[in-house]
VOBABA-108554 format. One line per field, with one value per residue (C-alpha): residue number from 1; residue in one letter; x, y, z. Coordinates in Angstrom, 2 decimals. Layout:
% VOBABA-108554
pos c(NUM_...)
code c(a_...)
c1 c(X_...)
c2 c(Y_...)
c3 c(Z_...)
END
This chain:
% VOBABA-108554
pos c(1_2_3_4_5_6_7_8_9_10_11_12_13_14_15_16_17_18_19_20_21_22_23_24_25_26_27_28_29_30_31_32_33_34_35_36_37_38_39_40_41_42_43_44_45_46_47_48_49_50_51_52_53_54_55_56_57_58_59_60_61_62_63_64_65_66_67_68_69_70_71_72_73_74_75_76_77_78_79_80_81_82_83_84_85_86_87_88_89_90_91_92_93_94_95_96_97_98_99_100_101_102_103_104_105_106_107_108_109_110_111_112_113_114_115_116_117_118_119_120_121_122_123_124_125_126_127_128_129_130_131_132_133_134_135_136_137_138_139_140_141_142_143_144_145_146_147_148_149_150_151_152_153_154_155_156_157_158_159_160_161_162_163_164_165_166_167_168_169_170_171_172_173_174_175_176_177_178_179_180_181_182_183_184_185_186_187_188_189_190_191_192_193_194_195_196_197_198_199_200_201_202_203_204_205_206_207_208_209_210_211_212_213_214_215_216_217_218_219_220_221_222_223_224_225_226_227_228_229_230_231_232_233_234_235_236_237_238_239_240_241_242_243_244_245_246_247_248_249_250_251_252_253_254_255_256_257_258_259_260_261_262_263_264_265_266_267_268_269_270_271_272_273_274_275_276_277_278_279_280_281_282_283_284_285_286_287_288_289_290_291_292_293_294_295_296_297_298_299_300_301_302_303_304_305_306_307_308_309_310_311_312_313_314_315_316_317_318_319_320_321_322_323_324_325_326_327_328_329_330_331_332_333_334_335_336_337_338_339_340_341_342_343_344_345_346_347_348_349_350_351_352_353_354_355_356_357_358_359_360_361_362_363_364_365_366_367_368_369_370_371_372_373_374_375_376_377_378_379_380_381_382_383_384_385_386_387_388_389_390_391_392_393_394_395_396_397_398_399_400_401_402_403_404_405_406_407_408_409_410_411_412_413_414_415)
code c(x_x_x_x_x_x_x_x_x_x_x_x_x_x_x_x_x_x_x_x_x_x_x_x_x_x_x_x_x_x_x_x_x_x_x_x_x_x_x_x_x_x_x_x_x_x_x_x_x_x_x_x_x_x_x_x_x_x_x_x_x_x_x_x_x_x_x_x_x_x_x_x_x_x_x_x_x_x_x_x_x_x_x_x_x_x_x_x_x_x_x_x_x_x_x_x_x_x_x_x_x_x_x_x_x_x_x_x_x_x_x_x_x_x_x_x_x_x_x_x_x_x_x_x_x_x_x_x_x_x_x_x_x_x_x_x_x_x_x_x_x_x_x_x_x_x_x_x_x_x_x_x_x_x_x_x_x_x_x_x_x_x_x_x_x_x_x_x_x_x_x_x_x_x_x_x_x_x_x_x_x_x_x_x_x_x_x_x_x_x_x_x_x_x_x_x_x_x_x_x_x_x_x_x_x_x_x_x_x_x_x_x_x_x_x_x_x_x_x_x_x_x_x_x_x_x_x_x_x_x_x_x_x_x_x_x_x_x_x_x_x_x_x_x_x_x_x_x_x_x_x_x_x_x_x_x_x_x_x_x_x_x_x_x_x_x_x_x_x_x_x_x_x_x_x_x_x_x_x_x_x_x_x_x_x_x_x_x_x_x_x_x_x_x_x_x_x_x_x_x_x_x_x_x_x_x_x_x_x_x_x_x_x_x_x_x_x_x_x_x_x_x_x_x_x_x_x_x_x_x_x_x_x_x_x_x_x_x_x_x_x_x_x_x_x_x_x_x_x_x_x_x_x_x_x_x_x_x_x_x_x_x_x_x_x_x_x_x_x_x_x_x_x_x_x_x_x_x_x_x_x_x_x_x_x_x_x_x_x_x_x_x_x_x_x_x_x_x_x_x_x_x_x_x_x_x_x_x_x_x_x_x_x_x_x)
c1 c(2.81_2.61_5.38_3.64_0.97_1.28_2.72_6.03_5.80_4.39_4.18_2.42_5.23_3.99_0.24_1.75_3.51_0.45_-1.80_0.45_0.93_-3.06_-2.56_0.43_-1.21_-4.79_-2.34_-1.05_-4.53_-5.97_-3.42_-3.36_-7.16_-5.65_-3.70_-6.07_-8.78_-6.24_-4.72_-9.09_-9.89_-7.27_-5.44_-4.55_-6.49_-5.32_-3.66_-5.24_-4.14_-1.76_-0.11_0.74_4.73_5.60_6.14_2.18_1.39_3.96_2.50_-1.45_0.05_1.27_-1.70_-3.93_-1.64_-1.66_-5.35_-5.31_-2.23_-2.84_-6.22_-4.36_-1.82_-4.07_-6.39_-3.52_-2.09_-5.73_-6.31_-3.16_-3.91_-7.65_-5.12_-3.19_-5.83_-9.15_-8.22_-9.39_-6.78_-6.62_-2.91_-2.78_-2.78_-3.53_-6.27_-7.58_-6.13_-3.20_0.15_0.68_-2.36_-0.79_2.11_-0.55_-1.93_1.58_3.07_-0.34_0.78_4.60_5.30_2.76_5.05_7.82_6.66_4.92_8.63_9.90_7.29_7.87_11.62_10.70_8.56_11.28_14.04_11.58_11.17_14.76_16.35_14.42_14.95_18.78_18.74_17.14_14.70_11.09_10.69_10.74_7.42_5.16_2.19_4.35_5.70_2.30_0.90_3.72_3.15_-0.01_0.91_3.64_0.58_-1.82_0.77_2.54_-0.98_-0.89_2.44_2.94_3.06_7.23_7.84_6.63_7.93_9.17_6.09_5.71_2.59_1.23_3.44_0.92_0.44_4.13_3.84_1.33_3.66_6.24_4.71_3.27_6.63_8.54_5.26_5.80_9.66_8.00_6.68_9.72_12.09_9.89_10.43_14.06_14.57_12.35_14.64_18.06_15.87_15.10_18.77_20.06_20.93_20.23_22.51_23.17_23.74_25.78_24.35_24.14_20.35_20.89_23.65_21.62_18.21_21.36_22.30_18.89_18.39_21.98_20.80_17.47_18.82_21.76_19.17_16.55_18.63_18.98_15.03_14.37_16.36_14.41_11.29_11.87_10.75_13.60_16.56_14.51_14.11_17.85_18.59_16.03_18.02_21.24_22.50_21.82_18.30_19.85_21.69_18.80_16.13_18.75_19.92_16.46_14.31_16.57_19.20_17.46_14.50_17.36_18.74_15.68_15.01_18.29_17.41_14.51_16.39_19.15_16.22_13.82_16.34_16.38_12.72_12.40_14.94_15.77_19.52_21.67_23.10_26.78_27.37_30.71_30.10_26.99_29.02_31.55_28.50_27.38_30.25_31.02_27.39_27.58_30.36_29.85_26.74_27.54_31.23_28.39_25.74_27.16_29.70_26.34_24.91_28.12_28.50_24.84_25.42_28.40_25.93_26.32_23.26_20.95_19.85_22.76_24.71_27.80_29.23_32.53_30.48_29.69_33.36_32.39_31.15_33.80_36.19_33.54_34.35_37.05_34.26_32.58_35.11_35.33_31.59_31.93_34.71_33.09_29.26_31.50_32.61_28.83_27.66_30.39_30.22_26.08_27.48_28.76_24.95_24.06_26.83_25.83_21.80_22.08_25.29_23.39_20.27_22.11_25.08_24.17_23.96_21.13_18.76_16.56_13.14_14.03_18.00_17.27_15.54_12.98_9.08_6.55_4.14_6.41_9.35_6.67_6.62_8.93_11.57_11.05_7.20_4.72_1.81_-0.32_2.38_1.24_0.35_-3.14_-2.59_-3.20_-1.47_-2.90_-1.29_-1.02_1.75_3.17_5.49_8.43_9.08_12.26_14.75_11.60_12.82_12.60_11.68_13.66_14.69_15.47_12.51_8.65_7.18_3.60_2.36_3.81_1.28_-0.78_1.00_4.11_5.46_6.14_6.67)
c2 c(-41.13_-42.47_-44.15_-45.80_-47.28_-50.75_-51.10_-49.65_-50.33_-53.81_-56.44_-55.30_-53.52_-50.12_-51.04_-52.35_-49.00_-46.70_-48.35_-48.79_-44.70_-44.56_-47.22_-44.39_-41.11_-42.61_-43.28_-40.17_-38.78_-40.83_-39.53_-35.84_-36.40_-37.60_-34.87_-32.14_-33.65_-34.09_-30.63_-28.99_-30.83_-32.75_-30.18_-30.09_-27.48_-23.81_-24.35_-21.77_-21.84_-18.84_-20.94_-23.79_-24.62_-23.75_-27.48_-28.00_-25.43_-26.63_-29.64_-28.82_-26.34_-29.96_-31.72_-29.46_-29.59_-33.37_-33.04_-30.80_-31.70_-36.09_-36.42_-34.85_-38.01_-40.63_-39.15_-38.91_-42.48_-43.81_-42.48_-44.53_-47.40_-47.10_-46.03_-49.00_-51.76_-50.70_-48.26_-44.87_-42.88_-40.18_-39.20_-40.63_-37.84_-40.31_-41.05_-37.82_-37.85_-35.13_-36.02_-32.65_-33.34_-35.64_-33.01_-31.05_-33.32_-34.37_-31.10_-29.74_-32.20_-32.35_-28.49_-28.69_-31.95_-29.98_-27.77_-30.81_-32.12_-28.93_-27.35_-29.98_-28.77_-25.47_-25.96_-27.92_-24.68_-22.55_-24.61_-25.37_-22.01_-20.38_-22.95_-23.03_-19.31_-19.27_-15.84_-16.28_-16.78_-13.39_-12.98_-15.73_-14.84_-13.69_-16.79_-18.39_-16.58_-17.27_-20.49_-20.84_-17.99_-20.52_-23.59_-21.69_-20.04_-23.54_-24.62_-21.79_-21.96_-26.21_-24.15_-23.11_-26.93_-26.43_-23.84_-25.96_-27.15_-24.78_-22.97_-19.82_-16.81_-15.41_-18.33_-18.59_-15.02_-15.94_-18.78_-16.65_-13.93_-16.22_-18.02_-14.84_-14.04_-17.40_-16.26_-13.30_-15.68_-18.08_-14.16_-13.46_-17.07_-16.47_-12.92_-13.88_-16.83_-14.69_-12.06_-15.15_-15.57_-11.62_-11.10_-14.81_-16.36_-19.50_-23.12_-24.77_-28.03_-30.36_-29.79_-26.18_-26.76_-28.28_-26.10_-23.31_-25.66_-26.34_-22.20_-22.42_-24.73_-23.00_-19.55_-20.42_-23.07_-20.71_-17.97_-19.73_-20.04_-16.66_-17.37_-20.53_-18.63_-16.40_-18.38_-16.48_-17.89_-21.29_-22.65_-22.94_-24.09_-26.13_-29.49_-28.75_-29.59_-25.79_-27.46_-30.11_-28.09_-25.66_-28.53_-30.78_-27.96_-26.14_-29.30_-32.31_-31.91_-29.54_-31.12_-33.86_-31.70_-30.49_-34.67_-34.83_-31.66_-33.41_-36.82_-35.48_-32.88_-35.61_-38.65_-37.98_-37.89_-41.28_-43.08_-41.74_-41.16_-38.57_-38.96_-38.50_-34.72_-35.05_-37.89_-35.54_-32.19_-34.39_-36.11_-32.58_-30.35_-33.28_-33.23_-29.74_-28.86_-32.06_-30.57_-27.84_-29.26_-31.43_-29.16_-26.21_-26.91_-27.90_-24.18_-23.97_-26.92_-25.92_-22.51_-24.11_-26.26_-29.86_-31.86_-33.53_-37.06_-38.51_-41.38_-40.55_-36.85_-38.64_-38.26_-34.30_-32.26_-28.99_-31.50_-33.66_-30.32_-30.55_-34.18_-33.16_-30.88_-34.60_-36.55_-33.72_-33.77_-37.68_-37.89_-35.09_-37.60_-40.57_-38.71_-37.51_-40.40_-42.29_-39.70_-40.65_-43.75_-42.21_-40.94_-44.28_-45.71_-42.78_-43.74_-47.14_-47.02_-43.60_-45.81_-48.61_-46.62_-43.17_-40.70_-40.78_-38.02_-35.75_-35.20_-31.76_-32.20_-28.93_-26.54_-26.35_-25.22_-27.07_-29.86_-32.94_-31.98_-31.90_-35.66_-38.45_-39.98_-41.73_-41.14_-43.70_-45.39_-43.13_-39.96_-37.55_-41.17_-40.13_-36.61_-34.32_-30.79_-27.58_-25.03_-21.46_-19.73_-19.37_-21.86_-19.53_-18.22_-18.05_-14.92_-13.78_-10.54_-11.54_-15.74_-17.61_-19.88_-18.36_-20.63_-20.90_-23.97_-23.84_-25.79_-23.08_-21.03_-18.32_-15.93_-16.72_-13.58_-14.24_-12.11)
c3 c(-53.35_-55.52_-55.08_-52.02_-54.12_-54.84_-58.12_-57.03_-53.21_-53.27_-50.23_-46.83_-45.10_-46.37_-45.08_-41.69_-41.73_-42.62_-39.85_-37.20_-37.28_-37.10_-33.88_-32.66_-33.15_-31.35_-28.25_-28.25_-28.72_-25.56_-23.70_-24.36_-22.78_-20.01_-19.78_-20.88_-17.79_-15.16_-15.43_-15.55_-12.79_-10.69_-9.41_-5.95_-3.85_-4.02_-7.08_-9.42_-13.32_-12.38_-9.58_-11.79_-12.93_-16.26_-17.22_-16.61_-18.53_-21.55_-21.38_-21.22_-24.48_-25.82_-25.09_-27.23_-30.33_-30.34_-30.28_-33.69_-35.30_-35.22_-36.44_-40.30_-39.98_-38.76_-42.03_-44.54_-43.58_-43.77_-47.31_-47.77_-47.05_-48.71_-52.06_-51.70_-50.66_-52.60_-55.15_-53.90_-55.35_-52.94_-53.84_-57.61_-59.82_-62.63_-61.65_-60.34_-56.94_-55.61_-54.13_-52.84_-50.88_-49.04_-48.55_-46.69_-44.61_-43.75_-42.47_-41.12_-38.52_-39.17_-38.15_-34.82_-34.35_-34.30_-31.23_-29.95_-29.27_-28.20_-25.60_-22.93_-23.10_-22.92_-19.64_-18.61_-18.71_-17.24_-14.35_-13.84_-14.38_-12.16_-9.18_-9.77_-10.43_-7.03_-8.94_-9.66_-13.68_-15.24_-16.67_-15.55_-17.60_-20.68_-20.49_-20.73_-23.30_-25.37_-24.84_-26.02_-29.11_-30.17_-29.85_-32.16_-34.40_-35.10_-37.08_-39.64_-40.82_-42.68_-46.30_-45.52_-45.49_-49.32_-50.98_-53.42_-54.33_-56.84_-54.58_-55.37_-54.62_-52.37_-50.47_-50.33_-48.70_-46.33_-45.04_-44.75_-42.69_-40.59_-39.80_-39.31_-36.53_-34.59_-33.91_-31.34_-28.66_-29.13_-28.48_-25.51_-23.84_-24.66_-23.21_-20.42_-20.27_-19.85_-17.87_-15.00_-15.20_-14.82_-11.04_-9.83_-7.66_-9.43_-8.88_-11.61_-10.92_-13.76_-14.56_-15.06_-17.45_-19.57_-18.81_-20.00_-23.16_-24.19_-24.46_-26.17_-28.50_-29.07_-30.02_-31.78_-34.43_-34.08_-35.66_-39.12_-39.12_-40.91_-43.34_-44.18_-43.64_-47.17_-50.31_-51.89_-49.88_-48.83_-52.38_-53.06_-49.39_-48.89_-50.11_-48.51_-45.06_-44.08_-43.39_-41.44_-39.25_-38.43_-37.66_-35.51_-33.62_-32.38_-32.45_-32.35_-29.85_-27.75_-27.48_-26.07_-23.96_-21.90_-21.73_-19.93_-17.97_-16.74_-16.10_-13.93_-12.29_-11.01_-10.74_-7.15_-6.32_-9.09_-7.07_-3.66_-5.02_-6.56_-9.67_-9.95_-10.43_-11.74_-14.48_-14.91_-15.91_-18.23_-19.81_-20.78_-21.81_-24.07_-25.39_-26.06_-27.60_-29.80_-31.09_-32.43_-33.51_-35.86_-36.77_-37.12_-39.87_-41.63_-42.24_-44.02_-45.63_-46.71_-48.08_-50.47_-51.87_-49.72_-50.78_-48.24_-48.68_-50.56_-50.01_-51.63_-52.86_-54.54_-58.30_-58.09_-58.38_-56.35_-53.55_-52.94_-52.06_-48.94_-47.51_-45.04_-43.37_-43.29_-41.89_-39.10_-38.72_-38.86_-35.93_-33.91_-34.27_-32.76_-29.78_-28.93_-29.28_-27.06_-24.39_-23.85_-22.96_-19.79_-19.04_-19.46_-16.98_-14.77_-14.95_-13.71_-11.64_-10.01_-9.19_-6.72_-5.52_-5.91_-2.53_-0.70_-1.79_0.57_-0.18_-1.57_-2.87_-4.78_-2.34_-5.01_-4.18_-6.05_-5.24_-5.76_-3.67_-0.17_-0.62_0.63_-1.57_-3.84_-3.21_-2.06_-4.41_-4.74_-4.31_-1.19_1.26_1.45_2.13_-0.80_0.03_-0.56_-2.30_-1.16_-2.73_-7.15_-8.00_-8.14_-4.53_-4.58_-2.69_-0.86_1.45_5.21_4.52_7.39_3.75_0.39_-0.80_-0.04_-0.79_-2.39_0.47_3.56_5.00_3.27_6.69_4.99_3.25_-0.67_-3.41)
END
């Protein structure tokens, strides 16, 4: 822009492009509906908005941002294509349009997007470290409200992705405060996190290793985030792998790891078998410590100056002193990536010959674990339970288990 207009991007691969995002996003729109109704008014009987699982509530958080944040892609990508096919020129400056328009429209979705990938994860911790901590969550409605802080913040803050826009000062400011504010409900989540964890009796099983690694993975990128957050220090990090490392650690890779949280979590109810827990725990100290052996080297790598978005660094002198950092980063990528390989041996191997799993393999309490495994057609076989406890009644004093399920009787004691 307008380097996507026609005269330098000719052919139709660019318009394919630009309206099969419009086609994506109005998915994604249809089904955050979907989710957004079910949630209102599906929910099984008994369970009040206070008694749902985090995850639901990550994900209704989810489904509202998609809502917001699409409708400024679908727009900008439209305006594209109108540039490209009958001469509007939205984005132009030429002709009167503005490219940094298009910047706007772009990260008014692109930083939502970023919490749009990460929220499921987070509901997907929350769950897990509290059923393998066998401890209710620390601060159920905390958690929730950040939640929702972190879904309304993530709007108001697109203008640090353009600092070097040349912006006004004071907008730059405005950004900046504002990005600094979303890192409170993302701290609470966290401390609430290691405060769920404090005192628990738990059960290294592979989905709580990653649940931990996920939280690992979100403080240790979320730390470089306030740096990135001042105009001051952004502008002359901003192009250097110090950006790289940040974003691939808190959104990338831990967005990753709550997806294999999740996997290894639900495998059991999916399939009626257990995944293999020692391919499982190999699979993700491997993962693990081959993250950060990659990203990590990057803050550095970025604060000596490493450009992003180059193919080569043998032409610039003070850069090519940085290539054995590259060839470790390079060597420590190939291991990751081969050691995923043994998740996906694990996956399908774990589907035909896996142990049998019992309907509730993890002594966990919520709705989906009170159903055979894997479940019937329509999930309960007619049935549909009624919930009478939290989600997170776990350790209760004088409970013949250390668990109640959300379905036991309201005589049952709970917390």
């Amino acid at each position: 822009v307008p380097l996507a207009g026609p005269s330098f991007s000719p052919g139709k691969r660019a318009d394919i492009w630009a309206q099969m995002i419009t086609f994506t996003e109005m998915s994604a729109l249809t089904v955050s509906v979907s989710i957004i109704t079910t949630v209102f008014k599906l929910r099984a009987p008994g369970m009040s908005l206070n008694r749902m699982p985090m995850f639901c509530w990550s994900q209704l958080t989810t489904a509202f941002m998609v809502i917001f944040a699409m409708p400024a892609v679908m727009l900008s990508s439209t305006m594209l294509l109108l540039d490209r096919l009958v001469a509007t020129h939205f984005f132009n400056p030429a002709e009167g349009g503005d490219a940094l328009l298009y910047q706007h429209l772009f990260w008014f979705f692109g930083h939502p997007e970023v919490y749009i990938a990460i929220l499921p994860g987070m509901g997907v911790a929350s769950q897990l470290l509290s059923t393998f901590a066998r401890k209710p969550i620390f601060g159920y409605k905390a958690m929730v409200y950040a939640i929702m802080a972190i879904g309304v913040l993530g709007f108001v803050v697109w203008g640090h992705h353009m600092f070097m826009s040349g912006m006004s000062p004071y907008s730059a400011f405005a950004f900046s405060i504002m990005t600094m504010a979303i890192g409170v409900p993302s701290a609470i989540k966290t401390f609430n996190w290691l405060g769920t964890l404090l005192h628990g009796r738990i059960r290294l099983q592979t989905p709580m290793l990653f649940a931990i690694g996920f939280v690992s993975l979100f403080v240790s990128g979320g730390l470089s985030g306030p740096f990135l957050a001042q105009p001051l220090l952004d502008i002359p990090l901003h192009d250097t792998y110090f950006v790289v490392g940040h974003f691939h650690l808190i959104m990338g890779v831990a967005a990753i790891f709550g997806i294999f949280a999740a996997t290894y979590y639900w495998f059991p109810k999916m399939f009626g078998r257990m995944m293999n827990e020692r391919m499982g725990q190999i699979h993700f100290f491997l993962t693990l410590a081959g993250t950060y052996a990659i990203f990590m080297p990057m803050h550095y790598l970025g604060l000596a100056g490493q450009t992003r978005r180059y193919s080569q660094f043998t032409e610039v002198a003070y850069q090519a002193k940085l290539i054995p950092l590259q060839t470790f980063i390079t060597f420590a990528a190939i291991i990751t990536i081969a050691a995923q390989f043994i998740f996906v041996v694990n996956l399908f191997w774990s589907m035909f010959k896996g142990r049998k799993a019992s309907d509730n393999p993890w002594e966990a309490t919520t709705l989906e674990w009170t159903t055979a495994t894997p479940p019937p057609h329509d999930n309960f076989a007619g049935h549909i339970p009624q919930v009478f406890h939290g989600p997170y009644e776990y350790s209760v004093p004088g409970a013949p288990r250390d668990f109640i399920m959300q379905t036991d009787p309201a005589g049952v004691t709970a917390h």
